[in-house]
SEBAKE-107738 format. One line per field, with one value per atom (N, C-alpha, C, O): residue in three letters; chain; atom name; x, y, z. Coordinates in steps of 0.02 Angstrom, whole numbers, plus 50000, padded with zeros to 5 digits. Last residue first. Layout:
REM SEBAKE-107738
aa ALA, ...
ch A, ...
at CA, ...
u X, ...
v Y, ...
w Z, ...
//
This chain:
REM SEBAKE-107738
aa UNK, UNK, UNK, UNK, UNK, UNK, UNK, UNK, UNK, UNK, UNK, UNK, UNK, UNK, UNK, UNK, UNK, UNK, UNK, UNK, UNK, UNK, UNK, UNK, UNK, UNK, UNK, UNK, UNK, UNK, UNK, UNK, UNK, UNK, UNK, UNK, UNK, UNK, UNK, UNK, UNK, UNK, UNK, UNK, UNK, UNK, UNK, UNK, UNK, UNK, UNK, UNK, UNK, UNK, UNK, UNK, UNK, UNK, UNK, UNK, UNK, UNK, UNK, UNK, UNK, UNK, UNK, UNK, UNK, UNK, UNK, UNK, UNK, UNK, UNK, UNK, UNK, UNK, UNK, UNK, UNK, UNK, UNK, UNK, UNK, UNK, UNK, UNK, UNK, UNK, UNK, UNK, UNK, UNK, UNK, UNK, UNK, UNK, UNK, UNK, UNK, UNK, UNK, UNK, UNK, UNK, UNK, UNK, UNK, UNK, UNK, UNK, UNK, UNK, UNK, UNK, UNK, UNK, UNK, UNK, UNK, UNK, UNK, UNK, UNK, UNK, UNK, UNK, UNK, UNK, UNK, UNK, UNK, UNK, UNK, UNK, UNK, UNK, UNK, UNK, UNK, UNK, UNK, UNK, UNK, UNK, UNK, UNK, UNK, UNK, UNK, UNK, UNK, UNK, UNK, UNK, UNK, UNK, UNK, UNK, UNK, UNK, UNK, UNK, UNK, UNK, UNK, UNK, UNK, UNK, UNK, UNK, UNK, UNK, UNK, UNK, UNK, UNK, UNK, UNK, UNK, UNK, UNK, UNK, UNK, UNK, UNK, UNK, UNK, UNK, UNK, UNK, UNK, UNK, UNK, UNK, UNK, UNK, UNK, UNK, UNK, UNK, UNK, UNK, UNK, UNK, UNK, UNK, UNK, UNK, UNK, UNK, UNK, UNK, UNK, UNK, UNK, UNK, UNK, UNK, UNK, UNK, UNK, UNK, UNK, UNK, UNK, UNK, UNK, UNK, UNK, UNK, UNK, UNK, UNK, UNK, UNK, UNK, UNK, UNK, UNK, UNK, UNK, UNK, UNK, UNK, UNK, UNK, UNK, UNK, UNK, UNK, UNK, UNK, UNK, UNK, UNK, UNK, UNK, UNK, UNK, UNK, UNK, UNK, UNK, UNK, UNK, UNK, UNK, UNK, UNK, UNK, UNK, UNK, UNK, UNK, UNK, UNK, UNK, UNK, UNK, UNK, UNK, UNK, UNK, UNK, UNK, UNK, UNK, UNK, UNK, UNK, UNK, UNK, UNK, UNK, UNK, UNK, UNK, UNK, UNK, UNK, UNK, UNK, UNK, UNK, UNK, UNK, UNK, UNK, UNK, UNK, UNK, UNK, UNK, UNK, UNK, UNK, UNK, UNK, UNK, UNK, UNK, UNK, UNK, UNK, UNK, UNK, UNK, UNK, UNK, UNK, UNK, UNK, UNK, UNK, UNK, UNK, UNK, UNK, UNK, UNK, UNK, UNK, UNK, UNK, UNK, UNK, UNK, UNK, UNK, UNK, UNK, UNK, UNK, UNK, UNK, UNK, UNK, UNK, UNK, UNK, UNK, UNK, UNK, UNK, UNK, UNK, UNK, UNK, UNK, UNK, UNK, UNK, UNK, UNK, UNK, UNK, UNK, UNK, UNK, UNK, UNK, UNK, UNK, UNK, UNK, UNK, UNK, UNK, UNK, UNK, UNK, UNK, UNK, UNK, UNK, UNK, UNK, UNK, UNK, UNK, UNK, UNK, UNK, UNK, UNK, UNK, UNK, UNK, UNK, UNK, UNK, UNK, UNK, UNK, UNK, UNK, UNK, UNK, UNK, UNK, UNK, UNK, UNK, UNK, UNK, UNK, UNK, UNK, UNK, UNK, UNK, UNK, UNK, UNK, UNK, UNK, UNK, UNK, UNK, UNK, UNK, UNK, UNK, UNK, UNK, UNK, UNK, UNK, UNK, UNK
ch A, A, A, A, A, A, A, A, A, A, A, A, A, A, A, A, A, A, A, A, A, A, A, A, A, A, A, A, A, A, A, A, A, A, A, A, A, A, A, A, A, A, A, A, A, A, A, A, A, A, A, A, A, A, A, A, A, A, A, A, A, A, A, A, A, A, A, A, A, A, A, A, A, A, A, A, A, A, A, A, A, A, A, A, A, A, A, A, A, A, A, A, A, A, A, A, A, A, A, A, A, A, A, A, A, A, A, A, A, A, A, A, A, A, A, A, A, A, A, A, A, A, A, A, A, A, A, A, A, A, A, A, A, A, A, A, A, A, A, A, A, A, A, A, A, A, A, A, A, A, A, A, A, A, A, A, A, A, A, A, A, A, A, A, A, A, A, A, A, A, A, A, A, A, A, A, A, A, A, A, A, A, A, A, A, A, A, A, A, A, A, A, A, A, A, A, A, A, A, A, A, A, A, A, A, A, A, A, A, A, A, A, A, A, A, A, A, A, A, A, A, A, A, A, A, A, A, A, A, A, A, A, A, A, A, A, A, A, A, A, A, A, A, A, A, A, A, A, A, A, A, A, A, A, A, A, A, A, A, A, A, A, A, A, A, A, A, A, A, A, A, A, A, A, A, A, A, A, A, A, A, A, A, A, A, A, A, A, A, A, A, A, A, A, A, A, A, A, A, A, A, A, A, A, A, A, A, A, A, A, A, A, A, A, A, A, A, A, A, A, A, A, A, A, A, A, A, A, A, A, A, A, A, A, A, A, A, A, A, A, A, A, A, A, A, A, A, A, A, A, A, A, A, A, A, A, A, A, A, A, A, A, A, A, A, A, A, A, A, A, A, A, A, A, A, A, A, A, A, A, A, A, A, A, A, A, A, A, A, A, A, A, A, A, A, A, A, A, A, A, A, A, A, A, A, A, A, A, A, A, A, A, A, A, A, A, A, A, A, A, A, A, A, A, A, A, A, A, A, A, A, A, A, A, A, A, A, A, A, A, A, A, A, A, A, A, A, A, A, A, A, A
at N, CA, C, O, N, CA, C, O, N, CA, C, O, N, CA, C, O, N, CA, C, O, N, CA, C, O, N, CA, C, O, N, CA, C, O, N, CA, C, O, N, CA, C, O, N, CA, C, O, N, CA, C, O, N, CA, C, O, N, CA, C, O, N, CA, C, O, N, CA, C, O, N, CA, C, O, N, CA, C, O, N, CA, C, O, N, CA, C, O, N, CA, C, O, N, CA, C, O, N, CA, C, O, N, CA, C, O, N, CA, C, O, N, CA, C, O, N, CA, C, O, N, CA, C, O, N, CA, C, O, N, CA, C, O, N, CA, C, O, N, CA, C, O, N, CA, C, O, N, CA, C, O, N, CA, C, O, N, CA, C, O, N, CA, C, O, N, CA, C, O, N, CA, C, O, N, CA, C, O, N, CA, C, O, N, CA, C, O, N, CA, C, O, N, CA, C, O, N, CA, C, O, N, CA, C, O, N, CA, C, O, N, CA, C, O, N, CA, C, O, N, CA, C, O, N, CA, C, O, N, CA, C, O, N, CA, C, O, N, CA, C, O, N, CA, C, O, N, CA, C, O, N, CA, C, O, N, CA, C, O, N, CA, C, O, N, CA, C, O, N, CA, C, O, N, CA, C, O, N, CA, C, O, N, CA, C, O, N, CA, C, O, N, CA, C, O, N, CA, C, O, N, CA, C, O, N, CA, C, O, N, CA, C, O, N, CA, C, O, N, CA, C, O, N, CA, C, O, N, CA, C, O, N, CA, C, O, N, CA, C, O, N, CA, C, O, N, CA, C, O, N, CA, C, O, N, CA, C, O, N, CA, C, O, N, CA, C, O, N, CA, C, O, N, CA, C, O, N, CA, C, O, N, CA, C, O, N, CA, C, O, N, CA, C, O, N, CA, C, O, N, CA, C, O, N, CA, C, O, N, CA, C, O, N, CA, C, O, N, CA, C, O, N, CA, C, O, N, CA, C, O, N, CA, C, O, N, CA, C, O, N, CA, C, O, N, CA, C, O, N, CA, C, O, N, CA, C, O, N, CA, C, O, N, CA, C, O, N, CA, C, O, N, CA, C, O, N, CA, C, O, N, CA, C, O, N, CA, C, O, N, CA, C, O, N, CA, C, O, N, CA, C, O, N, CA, C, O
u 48837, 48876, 48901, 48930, 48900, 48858, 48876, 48936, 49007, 48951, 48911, 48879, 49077, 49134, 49058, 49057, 49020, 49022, 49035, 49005, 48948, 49008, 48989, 48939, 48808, 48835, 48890, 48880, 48724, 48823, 48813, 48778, 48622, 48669, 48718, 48774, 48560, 48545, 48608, 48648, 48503, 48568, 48538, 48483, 48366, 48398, 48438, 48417, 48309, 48368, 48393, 48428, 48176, 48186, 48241, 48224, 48136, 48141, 48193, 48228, 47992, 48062, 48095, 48076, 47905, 47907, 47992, 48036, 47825, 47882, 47854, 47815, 47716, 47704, 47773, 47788, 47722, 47665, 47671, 47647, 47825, 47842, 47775, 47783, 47803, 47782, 47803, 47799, 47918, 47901, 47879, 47917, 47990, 47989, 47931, 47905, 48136, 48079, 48058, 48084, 48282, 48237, 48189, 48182, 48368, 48292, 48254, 48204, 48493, 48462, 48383, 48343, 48511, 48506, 48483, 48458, 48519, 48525, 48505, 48471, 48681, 48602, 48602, 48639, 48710, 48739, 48669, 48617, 48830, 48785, 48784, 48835, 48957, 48896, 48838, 48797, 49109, 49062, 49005, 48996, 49260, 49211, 49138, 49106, 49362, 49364, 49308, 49270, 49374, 49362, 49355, 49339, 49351, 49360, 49334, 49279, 49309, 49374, 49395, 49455, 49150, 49194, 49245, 49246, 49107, 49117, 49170, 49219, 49012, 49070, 49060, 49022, 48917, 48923, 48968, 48966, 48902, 48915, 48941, 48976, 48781, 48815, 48836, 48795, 48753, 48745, 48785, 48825, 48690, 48722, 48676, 48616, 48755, 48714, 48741, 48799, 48803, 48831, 48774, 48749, 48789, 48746, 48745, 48692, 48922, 48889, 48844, 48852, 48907, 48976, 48940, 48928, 48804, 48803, 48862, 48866, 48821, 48765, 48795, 48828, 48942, 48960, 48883, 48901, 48876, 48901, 48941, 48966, 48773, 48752, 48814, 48799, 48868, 48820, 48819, 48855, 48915, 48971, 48933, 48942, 48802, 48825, 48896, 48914, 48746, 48811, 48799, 48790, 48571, 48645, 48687, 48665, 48511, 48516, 48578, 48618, 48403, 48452, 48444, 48393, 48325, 48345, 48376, 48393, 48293, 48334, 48334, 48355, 48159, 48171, 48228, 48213, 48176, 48178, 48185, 48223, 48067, 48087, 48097, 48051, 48075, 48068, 48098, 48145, 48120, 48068, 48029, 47970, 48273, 48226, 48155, 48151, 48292, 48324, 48264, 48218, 48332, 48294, 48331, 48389, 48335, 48383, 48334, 48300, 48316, 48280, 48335, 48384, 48342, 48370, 48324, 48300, 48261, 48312, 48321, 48310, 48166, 48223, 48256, 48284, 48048, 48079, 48126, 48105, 48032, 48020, 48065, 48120, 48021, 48081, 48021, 47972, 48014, 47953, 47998, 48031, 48048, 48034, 47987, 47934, 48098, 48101, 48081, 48108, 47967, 48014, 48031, 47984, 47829, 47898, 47972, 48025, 47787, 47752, 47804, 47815, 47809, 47818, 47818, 47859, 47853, 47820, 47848, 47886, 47983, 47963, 47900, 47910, 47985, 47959, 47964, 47932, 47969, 48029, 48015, 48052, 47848, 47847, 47901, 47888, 47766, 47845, 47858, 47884, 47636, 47681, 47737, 47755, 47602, 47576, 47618, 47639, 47721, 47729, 47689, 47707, 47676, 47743, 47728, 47721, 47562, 47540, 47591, 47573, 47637, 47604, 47551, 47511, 47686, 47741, 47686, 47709, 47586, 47613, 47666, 47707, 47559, 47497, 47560, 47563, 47662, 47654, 47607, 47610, 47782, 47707, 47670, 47640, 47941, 47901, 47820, 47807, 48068, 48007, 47964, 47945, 48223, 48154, 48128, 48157, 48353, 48333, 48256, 48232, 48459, 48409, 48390, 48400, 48611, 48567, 48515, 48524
v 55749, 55666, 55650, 55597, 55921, 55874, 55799, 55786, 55995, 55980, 55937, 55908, 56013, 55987, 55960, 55900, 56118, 56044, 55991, 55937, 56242, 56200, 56140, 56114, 56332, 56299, 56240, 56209, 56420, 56438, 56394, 56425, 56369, 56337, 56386, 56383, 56245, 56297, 56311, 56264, 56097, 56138, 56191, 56185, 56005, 56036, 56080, 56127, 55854, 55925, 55935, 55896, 55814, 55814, 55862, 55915, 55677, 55740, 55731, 55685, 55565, 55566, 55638, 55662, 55514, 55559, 55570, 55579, 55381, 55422, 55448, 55428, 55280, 55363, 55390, 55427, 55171, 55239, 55287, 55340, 55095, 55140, 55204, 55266, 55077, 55073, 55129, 55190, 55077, 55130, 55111, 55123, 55057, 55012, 55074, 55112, 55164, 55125, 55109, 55129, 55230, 55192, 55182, 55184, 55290, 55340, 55271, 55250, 55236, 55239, 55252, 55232, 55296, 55212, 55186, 55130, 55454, 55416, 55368, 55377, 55498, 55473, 55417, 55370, 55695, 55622, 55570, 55596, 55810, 55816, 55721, 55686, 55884, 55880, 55882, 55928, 55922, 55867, 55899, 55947, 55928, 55963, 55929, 55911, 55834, 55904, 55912, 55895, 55774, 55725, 55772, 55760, 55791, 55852, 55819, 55835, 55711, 55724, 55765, 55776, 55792, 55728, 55758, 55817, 55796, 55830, 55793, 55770, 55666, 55725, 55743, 55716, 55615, 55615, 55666, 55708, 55470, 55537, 55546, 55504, 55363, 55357, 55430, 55453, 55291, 55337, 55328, 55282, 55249, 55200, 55255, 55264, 55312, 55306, 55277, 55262, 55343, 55299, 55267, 55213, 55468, 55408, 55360, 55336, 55554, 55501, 55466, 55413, 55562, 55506, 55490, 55432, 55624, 55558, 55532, 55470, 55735, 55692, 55645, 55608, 55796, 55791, 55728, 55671, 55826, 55777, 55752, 55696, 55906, 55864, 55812, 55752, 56034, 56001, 55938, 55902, 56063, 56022, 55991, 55931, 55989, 56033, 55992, 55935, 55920, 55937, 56018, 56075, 55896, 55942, 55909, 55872, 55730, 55766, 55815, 55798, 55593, 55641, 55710, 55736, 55461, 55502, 55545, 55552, 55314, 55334, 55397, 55409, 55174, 55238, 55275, 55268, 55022, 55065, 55138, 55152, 54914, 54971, 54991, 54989, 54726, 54779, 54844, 54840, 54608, 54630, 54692, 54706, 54642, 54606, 54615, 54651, 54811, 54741, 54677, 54669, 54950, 54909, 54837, 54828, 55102, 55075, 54995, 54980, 55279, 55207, 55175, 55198, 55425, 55379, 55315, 55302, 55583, 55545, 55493, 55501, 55718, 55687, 55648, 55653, 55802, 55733, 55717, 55709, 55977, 55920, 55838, 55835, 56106, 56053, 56002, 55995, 56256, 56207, 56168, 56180, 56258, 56280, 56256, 56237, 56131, 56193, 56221, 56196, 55992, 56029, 56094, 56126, 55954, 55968, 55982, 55983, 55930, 56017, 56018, 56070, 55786, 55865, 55910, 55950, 55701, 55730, 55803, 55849, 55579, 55654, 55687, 55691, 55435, 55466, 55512, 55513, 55390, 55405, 55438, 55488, 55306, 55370, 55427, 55487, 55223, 55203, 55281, 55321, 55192, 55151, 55153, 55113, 55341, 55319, 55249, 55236, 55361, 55399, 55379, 55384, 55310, 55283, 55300, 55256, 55403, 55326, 55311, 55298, 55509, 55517, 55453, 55451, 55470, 55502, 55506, 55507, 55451, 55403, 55416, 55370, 55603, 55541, 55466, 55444, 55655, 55654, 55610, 55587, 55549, 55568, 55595, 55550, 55595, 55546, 55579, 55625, 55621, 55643, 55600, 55563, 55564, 55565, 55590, 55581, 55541, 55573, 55553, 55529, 55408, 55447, 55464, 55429, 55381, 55374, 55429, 55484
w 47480, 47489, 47426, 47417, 47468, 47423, 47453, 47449, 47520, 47553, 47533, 47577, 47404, 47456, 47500, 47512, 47320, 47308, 47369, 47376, 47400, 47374, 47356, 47379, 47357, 47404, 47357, 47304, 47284, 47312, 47335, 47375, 47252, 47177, 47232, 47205, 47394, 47345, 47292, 47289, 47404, 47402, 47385, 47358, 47506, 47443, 47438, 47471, 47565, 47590, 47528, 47496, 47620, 47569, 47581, 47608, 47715, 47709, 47644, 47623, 47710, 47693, 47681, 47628, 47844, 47785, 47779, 47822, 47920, 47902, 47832, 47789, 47945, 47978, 47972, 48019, 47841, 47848, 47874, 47853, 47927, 47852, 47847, 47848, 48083, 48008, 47970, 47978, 48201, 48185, 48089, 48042, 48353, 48292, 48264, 48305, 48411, 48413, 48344, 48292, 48481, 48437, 48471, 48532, 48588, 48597, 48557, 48584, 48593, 48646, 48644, 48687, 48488, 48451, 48525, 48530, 48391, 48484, 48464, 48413, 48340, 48313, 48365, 48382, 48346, 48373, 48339, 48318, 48286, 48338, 48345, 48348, 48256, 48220, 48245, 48239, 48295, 48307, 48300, 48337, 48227, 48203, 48207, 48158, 48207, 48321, 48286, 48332, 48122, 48192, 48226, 48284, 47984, 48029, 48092, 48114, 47856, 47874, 47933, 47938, 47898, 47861, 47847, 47828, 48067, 47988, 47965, 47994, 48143, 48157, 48074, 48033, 48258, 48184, 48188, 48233, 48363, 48357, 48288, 48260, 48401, 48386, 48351, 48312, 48578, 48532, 48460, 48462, 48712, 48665, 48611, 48602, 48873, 48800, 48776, 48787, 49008, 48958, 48923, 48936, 49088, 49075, 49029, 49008, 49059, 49129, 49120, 49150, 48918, 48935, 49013, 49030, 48895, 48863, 48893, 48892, 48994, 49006, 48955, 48991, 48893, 48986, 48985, 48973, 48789, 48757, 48839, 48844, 48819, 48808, 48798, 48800, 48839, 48890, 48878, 48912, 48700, 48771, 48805, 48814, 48579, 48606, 48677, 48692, 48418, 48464, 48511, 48491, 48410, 48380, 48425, 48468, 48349, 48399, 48366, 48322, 48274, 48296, 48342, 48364, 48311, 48311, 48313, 48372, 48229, 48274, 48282, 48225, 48200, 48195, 48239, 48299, 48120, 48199, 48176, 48129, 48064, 48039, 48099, 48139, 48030, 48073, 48043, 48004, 47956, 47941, 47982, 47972, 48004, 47963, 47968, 48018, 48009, 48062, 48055, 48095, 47965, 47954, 48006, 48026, 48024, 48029, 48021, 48071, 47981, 47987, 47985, 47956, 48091, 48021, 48036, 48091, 48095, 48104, 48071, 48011, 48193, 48123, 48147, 48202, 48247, 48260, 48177, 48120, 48218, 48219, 48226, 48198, 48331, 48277, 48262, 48298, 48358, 48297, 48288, 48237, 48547, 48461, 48437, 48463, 48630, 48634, 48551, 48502, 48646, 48613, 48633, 48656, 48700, 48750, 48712, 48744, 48587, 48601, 48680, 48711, 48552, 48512, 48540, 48517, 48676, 48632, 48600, 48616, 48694, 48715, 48648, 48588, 48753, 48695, 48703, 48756, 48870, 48897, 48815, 48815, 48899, 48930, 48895, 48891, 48794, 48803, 48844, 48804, 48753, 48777, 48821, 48864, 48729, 48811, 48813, 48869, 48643, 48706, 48769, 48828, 48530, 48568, 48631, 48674, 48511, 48506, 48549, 48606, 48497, 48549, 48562, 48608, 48368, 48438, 48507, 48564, 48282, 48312, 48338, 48335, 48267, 48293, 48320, 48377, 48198, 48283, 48322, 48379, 48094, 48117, 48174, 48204, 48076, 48111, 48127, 48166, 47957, 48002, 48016, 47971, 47893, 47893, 47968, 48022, 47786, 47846, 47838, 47786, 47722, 47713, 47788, 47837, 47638, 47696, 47692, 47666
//
């Protein structure tokens, strides 16, 4: 599976459509938007991710999201963070960038997919 970054021109195209978009610069930091394409015939949805925290994970059970939570492989207590399928939108191949995540040479194998 592949990660990807979303174009801000078209976060702020979504955003006069679709309010509930959060723009960039209502980020805390420099994040940028990451997350997964999820193809659905001839459509590209974009999903986003999110960390794990307690807070957040008290708000997703009362407002019953449709999420899906990523834990550490083999390590069900070891929660990751989540890929909101609540946030999608349809989203041309043009305005993703495919991030690129490179190991450095200590890092274990055990981490590699």
């Amino acid at each position: 599976m592949n990660l990807y970054t979303i174009s801000d021109e078209y976060i702020s195209y979504a955003h006069k459509i679709e309010p509930k978009v959060a723009l960039q610069e209502n980020y805390l930091g420099d994040r940028d938007y990451c997350g997964i394409v999820i193809k659905q015939g001839k459509f590209n949805y974009y999903a986003p991710l999110s960390s794990y925290s307690a807070k957040k994970e008290l708000k997703m059970k009362k407002r019953n999201r449709i999420i899906i939570r990523i834990f550490e492989k083999e390590n069900l207590n070891n929660r990751l963070g989540y890929v909101l399928l609540n946030n999608m939108l349809p989203v041309p191949l043009s305005e993703l960038s495919r991030v690129q995540i490179t190991m450095s040479k200590g890092t274990p194998k055990e981490y590699y997919c």
